[in-house]
C-alpha positions in Angstrom: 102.9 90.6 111.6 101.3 89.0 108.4 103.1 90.5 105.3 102.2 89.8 101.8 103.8 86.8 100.6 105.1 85.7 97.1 102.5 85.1 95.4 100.9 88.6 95.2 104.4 89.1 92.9 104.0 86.2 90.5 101.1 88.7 88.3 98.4 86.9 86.1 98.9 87.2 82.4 96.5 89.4 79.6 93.5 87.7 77.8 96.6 86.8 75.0 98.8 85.0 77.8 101.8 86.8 77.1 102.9 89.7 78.8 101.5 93.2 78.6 103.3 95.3 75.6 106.6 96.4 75.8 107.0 99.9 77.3 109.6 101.2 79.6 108.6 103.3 82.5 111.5 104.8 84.6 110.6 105.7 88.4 112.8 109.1 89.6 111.5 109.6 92.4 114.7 109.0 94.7 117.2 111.3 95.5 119.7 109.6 92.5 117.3 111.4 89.6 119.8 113.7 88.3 122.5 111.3 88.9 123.2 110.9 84.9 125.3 107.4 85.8 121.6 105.8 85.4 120.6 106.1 81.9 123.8 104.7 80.6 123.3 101.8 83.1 120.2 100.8 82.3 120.6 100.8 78.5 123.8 98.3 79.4 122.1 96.1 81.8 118.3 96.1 80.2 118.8 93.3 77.3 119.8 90.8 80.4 116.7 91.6 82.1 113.6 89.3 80.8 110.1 88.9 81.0 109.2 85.1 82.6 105.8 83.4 81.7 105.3 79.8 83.2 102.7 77.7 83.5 102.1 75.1 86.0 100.9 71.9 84.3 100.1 70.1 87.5 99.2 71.1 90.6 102.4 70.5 93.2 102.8 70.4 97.1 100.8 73.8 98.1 100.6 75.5 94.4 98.2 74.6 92.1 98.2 74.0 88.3 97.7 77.7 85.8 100.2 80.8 84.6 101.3 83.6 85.8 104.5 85.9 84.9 107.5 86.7 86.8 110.9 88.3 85.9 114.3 87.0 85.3 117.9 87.7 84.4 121.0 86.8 83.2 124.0 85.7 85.0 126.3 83.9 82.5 125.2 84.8 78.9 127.8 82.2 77.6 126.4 78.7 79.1 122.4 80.4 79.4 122.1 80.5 83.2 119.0 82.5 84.4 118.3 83.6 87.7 114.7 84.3 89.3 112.4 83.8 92.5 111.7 80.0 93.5 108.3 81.1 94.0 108.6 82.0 90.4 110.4 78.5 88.8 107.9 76.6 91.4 108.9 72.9 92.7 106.4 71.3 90.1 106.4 70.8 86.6 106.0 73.7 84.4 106.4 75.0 80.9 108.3 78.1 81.0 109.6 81.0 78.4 111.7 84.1 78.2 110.7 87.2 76.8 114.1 89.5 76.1 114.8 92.8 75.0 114.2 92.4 71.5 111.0 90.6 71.5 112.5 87.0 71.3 111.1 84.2 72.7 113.4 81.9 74.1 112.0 78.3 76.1 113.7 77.7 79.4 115.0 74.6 81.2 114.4 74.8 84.9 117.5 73.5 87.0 117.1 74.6 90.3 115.0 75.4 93.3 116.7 76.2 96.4 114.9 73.7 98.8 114.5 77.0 101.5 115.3 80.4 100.1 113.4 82.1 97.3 115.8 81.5 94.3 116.4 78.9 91.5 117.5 78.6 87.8 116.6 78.3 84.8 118.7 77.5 81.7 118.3 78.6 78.0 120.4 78.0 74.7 122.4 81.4 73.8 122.7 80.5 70.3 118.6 81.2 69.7 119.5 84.9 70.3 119.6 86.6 66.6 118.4 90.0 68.1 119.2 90.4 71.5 123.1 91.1 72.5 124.6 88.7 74.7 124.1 90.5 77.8 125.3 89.4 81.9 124.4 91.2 85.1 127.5 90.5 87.9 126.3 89.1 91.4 127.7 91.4 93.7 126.5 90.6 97.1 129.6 92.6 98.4 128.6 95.9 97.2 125.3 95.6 99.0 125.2 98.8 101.6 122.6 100.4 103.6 121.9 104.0 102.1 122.8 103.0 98.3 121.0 104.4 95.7 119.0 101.2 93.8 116.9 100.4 90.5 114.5 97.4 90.2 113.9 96.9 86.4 111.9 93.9 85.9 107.8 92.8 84.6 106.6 95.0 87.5 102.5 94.6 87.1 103.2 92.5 84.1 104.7 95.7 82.2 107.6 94.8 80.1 109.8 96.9 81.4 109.0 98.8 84.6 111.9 100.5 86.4 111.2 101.5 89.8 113.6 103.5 92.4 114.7 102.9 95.6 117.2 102.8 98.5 118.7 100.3 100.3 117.2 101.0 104.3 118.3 97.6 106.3 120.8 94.8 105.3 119.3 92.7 108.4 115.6 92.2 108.3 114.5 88.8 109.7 113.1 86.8 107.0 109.4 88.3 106.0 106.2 86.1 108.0 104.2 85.3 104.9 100.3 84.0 105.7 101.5 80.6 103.8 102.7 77.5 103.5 106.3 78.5 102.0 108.6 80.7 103.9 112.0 81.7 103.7 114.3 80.6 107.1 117.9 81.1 108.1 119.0 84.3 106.2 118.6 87.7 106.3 116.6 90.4 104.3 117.2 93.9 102.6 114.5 95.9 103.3 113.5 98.7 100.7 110.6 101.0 99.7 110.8 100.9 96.3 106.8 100.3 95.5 107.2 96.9 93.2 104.6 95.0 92.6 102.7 91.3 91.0 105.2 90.2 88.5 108.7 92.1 89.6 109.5 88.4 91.4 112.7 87.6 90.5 113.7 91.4 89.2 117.5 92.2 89.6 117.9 94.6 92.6 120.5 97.1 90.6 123.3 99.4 92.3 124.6 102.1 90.1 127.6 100.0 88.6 125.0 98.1 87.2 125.8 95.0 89.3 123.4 92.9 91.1 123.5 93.2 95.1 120.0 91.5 95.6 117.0 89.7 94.4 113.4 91.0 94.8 111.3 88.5 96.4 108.3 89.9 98.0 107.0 93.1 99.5 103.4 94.8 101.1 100.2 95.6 98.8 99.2 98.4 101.6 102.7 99.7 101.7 105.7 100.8 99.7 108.0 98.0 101.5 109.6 95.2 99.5 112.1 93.0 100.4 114.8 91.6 99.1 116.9 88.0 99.0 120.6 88.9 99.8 122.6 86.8 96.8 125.9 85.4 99.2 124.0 81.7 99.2 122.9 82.3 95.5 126.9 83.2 94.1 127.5 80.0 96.5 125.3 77.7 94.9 125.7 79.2 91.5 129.5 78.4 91.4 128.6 74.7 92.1 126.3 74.1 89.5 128.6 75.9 86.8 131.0 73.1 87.7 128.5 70.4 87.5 129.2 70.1 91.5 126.7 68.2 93.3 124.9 71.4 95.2 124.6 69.9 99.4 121.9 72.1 101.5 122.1 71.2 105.0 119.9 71.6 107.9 119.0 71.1 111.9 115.3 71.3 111.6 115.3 74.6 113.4 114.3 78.0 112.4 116.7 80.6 113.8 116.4 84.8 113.9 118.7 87.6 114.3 117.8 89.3 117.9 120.0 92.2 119.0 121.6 91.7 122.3 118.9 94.4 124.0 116.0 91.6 122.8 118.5 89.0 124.0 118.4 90.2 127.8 114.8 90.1 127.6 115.0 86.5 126.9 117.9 86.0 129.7 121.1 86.5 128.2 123.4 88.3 130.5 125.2 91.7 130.0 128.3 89.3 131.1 127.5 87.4 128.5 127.4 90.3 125.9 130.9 91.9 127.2 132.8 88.4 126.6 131.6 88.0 123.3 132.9 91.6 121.7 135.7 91.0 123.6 136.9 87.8 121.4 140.1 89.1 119.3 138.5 87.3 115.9 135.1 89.9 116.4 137.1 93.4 117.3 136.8 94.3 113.2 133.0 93.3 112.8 130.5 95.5 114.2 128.6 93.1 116.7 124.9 94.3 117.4 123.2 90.9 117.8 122.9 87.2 117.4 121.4 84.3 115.7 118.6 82.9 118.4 116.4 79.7 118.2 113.1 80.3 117.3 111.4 77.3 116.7 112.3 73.3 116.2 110.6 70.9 114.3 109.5 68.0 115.9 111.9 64.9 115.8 114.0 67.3 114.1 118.2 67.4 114.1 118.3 70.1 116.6 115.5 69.0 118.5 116.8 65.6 119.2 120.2 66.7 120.6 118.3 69.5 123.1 118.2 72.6 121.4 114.9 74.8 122.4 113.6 78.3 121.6 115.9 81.1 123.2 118.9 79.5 122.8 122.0 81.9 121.8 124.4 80.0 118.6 127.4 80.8 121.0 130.0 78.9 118.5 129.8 76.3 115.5 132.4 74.1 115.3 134.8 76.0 117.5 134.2 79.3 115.2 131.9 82.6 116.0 128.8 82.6 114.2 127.4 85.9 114.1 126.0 86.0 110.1 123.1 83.4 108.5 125.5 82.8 105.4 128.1 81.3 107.8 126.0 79.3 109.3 124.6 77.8 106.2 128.0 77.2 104.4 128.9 75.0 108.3 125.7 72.9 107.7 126.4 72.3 103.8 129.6 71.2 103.8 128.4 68.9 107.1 125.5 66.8 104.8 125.1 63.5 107.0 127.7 64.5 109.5 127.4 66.3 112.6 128.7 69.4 113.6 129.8 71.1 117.2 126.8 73.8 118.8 127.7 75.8 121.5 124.8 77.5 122.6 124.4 80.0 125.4 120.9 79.7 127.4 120.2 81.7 130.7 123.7 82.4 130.8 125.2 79.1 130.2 127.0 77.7 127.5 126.1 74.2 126.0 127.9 71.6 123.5 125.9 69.4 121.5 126.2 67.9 118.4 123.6 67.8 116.1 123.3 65.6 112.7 122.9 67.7 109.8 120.2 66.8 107.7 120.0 66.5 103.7 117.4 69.8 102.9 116.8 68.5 99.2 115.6 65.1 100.8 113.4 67.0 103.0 110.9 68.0 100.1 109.3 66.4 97.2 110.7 65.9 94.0 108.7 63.0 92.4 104.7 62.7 93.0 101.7 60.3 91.5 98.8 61.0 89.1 95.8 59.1 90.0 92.2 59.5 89.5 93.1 63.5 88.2 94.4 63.8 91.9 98.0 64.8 92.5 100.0 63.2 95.7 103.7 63.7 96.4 105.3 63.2 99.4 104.9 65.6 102.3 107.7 68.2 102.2 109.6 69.9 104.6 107.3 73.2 104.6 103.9 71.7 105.6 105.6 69.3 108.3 107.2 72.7 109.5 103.7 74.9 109.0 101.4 72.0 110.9 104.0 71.3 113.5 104.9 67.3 111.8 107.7 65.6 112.2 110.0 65.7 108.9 109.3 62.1 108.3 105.4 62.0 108.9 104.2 59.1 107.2 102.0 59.7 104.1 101.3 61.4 101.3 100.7 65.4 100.8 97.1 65.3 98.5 98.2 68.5 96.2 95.0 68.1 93.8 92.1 66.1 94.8 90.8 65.5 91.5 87.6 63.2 91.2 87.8 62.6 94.9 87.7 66.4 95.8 84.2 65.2 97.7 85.6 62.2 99.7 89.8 63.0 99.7 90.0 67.2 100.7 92.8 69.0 99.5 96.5 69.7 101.3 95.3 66.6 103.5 97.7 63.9 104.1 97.1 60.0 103.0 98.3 57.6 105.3 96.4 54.1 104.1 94.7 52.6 101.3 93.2 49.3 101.8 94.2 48.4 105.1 98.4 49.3 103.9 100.0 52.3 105.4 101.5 54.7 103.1 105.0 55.2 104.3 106.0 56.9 101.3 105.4 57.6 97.4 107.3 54.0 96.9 104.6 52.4 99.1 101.4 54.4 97.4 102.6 53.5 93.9 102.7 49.7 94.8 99.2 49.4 96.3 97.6 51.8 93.2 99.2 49.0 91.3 97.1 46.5 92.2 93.8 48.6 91.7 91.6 47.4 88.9 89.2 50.2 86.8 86.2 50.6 88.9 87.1 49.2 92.1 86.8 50.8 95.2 89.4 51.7 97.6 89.0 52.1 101.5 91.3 55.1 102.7 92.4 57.1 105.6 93.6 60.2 105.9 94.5 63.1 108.4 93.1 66.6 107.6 95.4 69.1 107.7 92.3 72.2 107.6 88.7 71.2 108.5 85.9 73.4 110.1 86.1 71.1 113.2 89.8 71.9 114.0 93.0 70.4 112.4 94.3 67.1 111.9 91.4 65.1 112.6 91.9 61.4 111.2 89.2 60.6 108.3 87.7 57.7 106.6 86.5 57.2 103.3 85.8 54.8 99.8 87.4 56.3 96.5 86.0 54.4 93.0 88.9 53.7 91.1 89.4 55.5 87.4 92.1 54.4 85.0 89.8 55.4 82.2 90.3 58.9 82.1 93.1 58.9 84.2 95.7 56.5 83.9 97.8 56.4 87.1 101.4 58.0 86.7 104.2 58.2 88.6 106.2 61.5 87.7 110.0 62.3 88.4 112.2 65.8 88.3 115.8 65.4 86.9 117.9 68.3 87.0 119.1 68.0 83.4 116.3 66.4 81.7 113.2 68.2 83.3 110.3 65.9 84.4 109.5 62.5 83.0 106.8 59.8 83.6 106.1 56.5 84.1 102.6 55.0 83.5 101.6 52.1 86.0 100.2 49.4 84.4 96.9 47.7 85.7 97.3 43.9 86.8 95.7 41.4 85.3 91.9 40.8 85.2 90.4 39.0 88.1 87.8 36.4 87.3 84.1 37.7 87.0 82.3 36.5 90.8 78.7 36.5 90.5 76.6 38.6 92.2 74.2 37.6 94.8 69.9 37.7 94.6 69.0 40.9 96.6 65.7 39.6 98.4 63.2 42.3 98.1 60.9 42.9 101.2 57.6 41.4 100.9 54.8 44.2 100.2 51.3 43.7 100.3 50.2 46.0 97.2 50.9 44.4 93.2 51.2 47.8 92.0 54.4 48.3 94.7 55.1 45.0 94.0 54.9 45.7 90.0 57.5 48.9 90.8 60.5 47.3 92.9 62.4 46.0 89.7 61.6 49.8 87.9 63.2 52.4 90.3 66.4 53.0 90.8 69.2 55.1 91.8 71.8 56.4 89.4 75.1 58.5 90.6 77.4 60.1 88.2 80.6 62.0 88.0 81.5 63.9 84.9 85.5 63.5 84.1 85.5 67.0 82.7 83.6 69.7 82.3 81.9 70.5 79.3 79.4 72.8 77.2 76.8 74.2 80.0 77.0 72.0 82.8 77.6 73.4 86.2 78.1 70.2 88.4 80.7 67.9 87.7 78.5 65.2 89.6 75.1 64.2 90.8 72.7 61.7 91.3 68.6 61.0 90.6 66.6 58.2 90.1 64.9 56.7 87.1 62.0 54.6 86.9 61.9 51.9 83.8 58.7 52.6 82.1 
């Protein structure tokens, strides 16, 4: 089932590029309407909850460059920590601002994307508040339960403030199957009818204590679903960075789904199988319905290496049941570089392997290079996963295609210029290096999308322009945002003279008389201007 992904929730801005006017629109439709608790809750929790407009200065992995609008809100009002959607922040560099309560606009700091699930933070400085009280919403991921009565206040339709109704129907969705190149993995979802809409991204999901118990993240545009991010790995990560702890995100290469043990005997686990494991003394207080399964391995991966194929049962990590995603997770981060112990139970019997856990943050881009108006970073861990690559595919992930958008396509992965495979961003900065203005560059590629079927190997000669575009290399830090670096061109070669072209012998003087008056001129136009409609062409002039 193709649901509608993220995107559809980060909302476009008005002709003015702010957010719509402030208004306040209060959803009753649920069965908590005369439940007077809400009114006071909202007034204390509403001048935490912000309006987000960013915009995307470059183009970056799969999203491209432009604004849109989001939601936000505050988790620690005294050191400025912000939490939204990481489709929302967005893994490139951006320009982003706060709208709060009071009609303040505050600039933000990103910090961090999660490199998997759909959170990250920004930071802002408290102290440019003059209007707005100092306001925190609690993380509560304890006090999520199935049948509570909800409110998701947030920039619903890019309405400053929208407050729609709800409640709480699942606790364990599988992660949603967005139609793109980013998807969540590894956790579960709440699952909710509560109608939201382009620009609720990031919107606190609001129990009646006025404490946060989950993060809106996506939903349906042909149905009242939505779904929500549960906020156990967000508190987790969140801790870490209010220490100024190094944040590890671990990872088997493997995609893995909760299956109840019905949907497990379809796939051959035994009813033996199902009695042994509720019988284990540490599981007699939880309520076991299901576990997590295999669903898919990347190639060359951590968990494909050691043996571990779709179907297989996570019977035990490191010598421990592992019935919940957030348990899971917490094994593989504290494991960075090491390996860890997998029992896993397939057609009946039980396996040990041990798998290396991967670094997740060095599994996607963080730096990429300007060149020629095209973007290029280094292929991240969510288009290897989407085209079935191998983690450490060589090449570079074309983002933007710039000037080149005829010969280089877009989301199509470089792998050599002049002769020298690209192994990485490292090896693609070097041999831009030594590119003069105007030269010409021989290239291959593999195309990820063409009409003729995927990843077909291409050829092709891209000019060199250092004119218009001098070649950057670009780098995220955590603390001081995005900085870059301009590659310098290397010295002038010496002039080489260029050789007679012998023209064929013709018969005629008046064709003769023409040869040295036609020829062919083909331009490209850097930018766009005034009324022209093609940014290049060609034609041919004849010298009177």
């Amino acid at each position: 089932m193709v649901i509608d992904g993220p995107p559809a929730k980060r909302a476009r801005l008005g002709a003015d590029g702010a957010p719509r006017e402030h208004s306040v629109s209060i959803d009753e439709r649920s069965n908590g309407a005369a439940n007077s608790v809400w009114p006071e809750v909202i007034s204390r929790v509403k001048p935490a909850i912000v309006a987000l407009r960013v915009t995307g200065v470059r183009p970056f992995e799969t999203d491209p460059a432009g604004v849109w609008c989001g939601t936000g809100f505050v988790v620690d009002k005294e050191d400025g920590w912000l939490l939204t959607n990481r489709h929302v922040i967005a893994t490139g560099p951006i320009r982003a601002e706060a709208f709060f309560d009071q009609e303040e606009q505050i600039p933000l700091q990103p910090v961090y994307r999660d490199p998997i699930h759909d959170f990250g933070f920004f930071r802002f400085d408290p102290k440019q508040l003059r209007f707005t009280p100092p306001t925190e919403i609690q993380l509560r991921p304890d006090e999520l339960k199935v049948g509570a009565d909800i409110r998701v206040i947030g920039n619903d339709n890019a309405e400053k403030i929208q407050i729609l109704a709800g409640t709480i129907a699942r606790v364990d969705r599988n992660v949603p199957d967005y139609d793109q190149y980013y998807v969540d993995e590894n956790t579960f979802y709440v699952g909710a009818a509560s109608s939201t809409s382009g620009g609720s991204s990031g919107s606190p999901v609001l129990n009646d204590r006025g404490n946060a118990v989950a993060l809106n993240a996506g939903g349906s545009e042909h149905a009242a679903s939505a779904f929500f991010l549960p906020l156990d790995m967000v508190v987790w990560v969140l801790e870490r960075l209010r220490k100024g702890d190094p944040v590890p995100r671990g990872t088997l290469q493997c995609q893995f789904l909760y299956q109840t043990f019905d949907d497990l005997r379809l796939m051959g686990f035994p009813l033996a199988k199902e009695k042994e494991i509720l019988s284990w003394p540490e599981l007699k207080e939880k309520k076991v319905r299901g576990l997590l399964c295999c669903h898919m391995t990347m190639s060359k991966g951590a968990a494909k290496v050691v043996g571990v194929k779709p179907g297989d049962v996570i019977w035990r990590l490191n010598g421990k049941p592992c019935l919940s995603f957030f348990e899971f997770e917490v094994a593989l981060n504290n494991a960075v570089g090491a390996t860890v112990e997998l029992q896993i139970c397939r057609f009946g019997k039980t396996r040990t392997m041990r798998p290396q856990v991967a670094d997740l943050h060095r599994l996607v881009a963080r730096d990429f290079v300007e060149v020629g108006g095209a973007v290029m970073n280094e292929v991240s861990y969510h288009v290897c996963k989407s085209h079935h690559l191998p983690s450490d595919h060589p090449g570079v992930f074309v983002a933007f295609s710039g000037m080149w958008d005829h010969q280089l396509p877009l989301t199509s992965i470089l792998t050599s210029v002049n002769g020298v495979e690209i192994t990485s961003l490292d090896v693609l900065q070097e041999e831009l290096g030594k590119c003069h203005h105007g030269s010409h560059m021989a290239v291959k590629y593999l195309e990820l999308h063409s009409d003729h079927g995927s990843k077909r190997k291409r050829s092709a000669t891209l000019k060199m322009n250092r004119r218009w575009w001098p070649i950057r290399r670009w780098s995220f830090n955590g603390k001081d945002g995005w900085a870059s670096t301009e590659i310098p061109e290397p010295p002038p070669k010496e002039e080489e003279e260029l050789p007679e072209v012998a023209l064929p012998a013709v018969s005629s003087p008046e064709c003769l008389e023409l040869h040295g008056c036609i020829c062919e001129v083909k331009y490209v136009l850097p930018v766009i201007l005034d009324t022209a409609t093609n940014d290049r062409g060609d034609f041919t002039m004849l010298k009177r």
